[in-house]
N, C-alpha and C positions, 0 to 999 in steps of 0.2 A: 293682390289688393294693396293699394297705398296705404301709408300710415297715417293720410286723413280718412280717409275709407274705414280702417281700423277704428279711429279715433269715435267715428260719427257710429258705426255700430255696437260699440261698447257703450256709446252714451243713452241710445235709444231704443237697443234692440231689446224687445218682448222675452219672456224667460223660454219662449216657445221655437226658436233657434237658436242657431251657433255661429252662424253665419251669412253673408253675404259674399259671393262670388262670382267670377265670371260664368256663364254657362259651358259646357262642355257636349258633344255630339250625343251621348250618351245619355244626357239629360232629356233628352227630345221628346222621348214618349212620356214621360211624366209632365211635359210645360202642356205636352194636348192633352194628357188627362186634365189636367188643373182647370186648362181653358174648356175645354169639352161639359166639366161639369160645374161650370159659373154660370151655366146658364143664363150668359150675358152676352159675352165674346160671338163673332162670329167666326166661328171652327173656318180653321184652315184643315188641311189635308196635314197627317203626321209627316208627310215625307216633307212638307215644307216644314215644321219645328226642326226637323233634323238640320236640315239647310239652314233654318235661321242661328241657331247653336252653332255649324261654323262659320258661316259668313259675315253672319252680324254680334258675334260672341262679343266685340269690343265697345258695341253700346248699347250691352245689355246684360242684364245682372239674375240673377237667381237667389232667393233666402234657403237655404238647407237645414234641417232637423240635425238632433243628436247625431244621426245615424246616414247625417251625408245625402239624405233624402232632400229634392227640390219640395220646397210649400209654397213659394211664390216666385214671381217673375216679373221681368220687365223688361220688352224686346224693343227695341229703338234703331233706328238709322238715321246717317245722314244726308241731307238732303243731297241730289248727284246737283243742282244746280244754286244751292244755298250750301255750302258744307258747313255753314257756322249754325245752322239750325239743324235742331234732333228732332226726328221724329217721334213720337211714343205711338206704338204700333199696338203695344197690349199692355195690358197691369191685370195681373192677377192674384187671388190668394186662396188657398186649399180652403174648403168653407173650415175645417176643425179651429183654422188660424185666424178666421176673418176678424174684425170687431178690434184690432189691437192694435191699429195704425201702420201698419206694415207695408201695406203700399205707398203709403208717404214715406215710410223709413226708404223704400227701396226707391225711389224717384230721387230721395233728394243723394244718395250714399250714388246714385247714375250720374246725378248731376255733377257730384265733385268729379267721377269719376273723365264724363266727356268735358268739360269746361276747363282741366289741367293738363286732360291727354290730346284735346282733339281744339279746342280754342273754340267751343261751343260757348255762341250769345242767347240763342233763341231754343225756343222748345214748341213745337204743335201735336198736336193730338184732333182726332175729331172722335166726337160722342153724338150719338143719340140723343132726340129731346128727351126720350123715358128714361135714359141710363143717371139716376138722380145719383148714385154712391160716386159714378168717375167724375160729376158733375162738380160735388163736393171735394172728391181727391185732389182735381185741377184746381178749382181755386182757391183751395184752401194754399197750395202750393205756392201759386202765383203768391198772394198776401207771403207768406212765409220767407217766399222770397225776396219782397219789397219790389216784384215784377207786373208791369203794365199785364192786363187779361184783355184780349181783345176776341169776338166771337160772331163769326159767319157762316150761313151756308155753306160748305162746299161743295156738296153733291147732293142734289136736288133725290128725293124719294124714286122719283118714276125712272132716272139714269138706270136703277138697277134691275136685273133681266126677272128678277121674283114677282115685280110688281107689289111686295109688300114691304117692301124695306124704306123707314123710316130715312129724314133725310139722314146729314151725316155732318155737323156742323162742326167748323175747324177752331179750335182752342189753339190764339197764337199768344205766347207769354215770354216777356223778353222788356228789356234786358236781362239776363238770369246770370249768376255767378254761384259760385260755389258758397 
C-alpha cells in the first residue's frame, strides 16, 4: 500500500478494520462468500474470485479485520480498449460491517490507488435500477469527487439468457483524481 493509501485509511477507516490491501489468491473464497451472501451481486463461480485475486489484484482492493480476515472488496479492471478507465466490477461489504461507509472508504483508497499507479481518468460500473445502496455509493462518490455522473443503458433486461434480469445500466464518472 502507498503512503497515501496509508494516509486516507487512517483518516477514515471504521474501528471495525485494520486495513486495506491488495487482494491475494487465497482471499478468493471469502470475496464469494462476501458476494454470495449480499444478496445483491450476481455470484460468479468461486473459481473466477480466485482468478480475479490474481489477475486483477492491481485494481482492486480488500478491507481485512483484526485477524487478516477479508470484510469487504472491491474488484476493478481496466478497460482492454480505454485503459484510462476502471472498471468497478463489484463492491462489497460482510453485512456485520455494513452501514459504516466502507465501501466508499474502499472506492476512493482504489481510486488513489489506479489514478497514481495506472493514470486512471474515468471510472464505470453498471447497477441495477433496484440496486438503490450502489445507486447512492456511486454518486455519492462521483460529488465527492467533484466528478461528471453520467448514466445509460447498457444492457437491455432481455440481452440476458434468465429472462429476468433487470436492465444493467452504465455509471460513467470521470474526470476522477485522486
Amino acid at each position: 500500500m502507498t503512503a497515501a493509501q496509508e494516509d486516507l485509511v487512517r483518516a477514515t477507516s471504521p474501528s471495525e478494520f485494520t486495513e486495506i490491501d491488495t487482494p491475494r489468491v487465497e482471499d478468493g473464497a471469502a470475496i464469494w462468500r462476501i458476494a454470495r451472501d449480499s444478496e445483491v451481486l450476481d455470484l460468479n463461480s468461486s473459481y473466477s474470485y480466485l482468478l480475479w485475486c490474481r489477475d486483477f489484484a492491481a485494481t482492486s482492493l480488500v478491507a481485512r479485520d483484526a485477524g487478516g480476515e477479508p470484510i469487504a472488496f472491491v474488484t476493478g479492471y481496466a478497460r482492454p480498449d480505454r485503459p484510462e478507465t476502471l472498471v468497478v466490477w463489484q463492491v462489497a461489504v460482510d453485512r456485520e460491517h455494513q452501514g459504516q461507509g466502507l465501501a466508499g472508504v474502499l472506492l476512493d483508497a482504489l481510486t488513489v490507488k489506479v489514478t497514481g499507479d495506472r493514470g486512471v481518468t474515468q471510472m464505470e460500473t453498471t447497477i441495477t435500477p433496484d440496486n438503490t445502496a450502489s445507486d447512492r455509493l456511486f454518486t455519492s462518490y462521483a460529488k465527492r469527487h467533484g466528478a461528471q455522473l453520467e448514466r445509460e443503458v447498457l444492457f437491455d433486461g432481455d440481452l440476458f439468457p434468465e429472462g429476468t434480469h433487470l436492465p444493467e445500466v452504465l455509471y460513467r464518472i470521470g474526470p476522477i483524481s485522486a
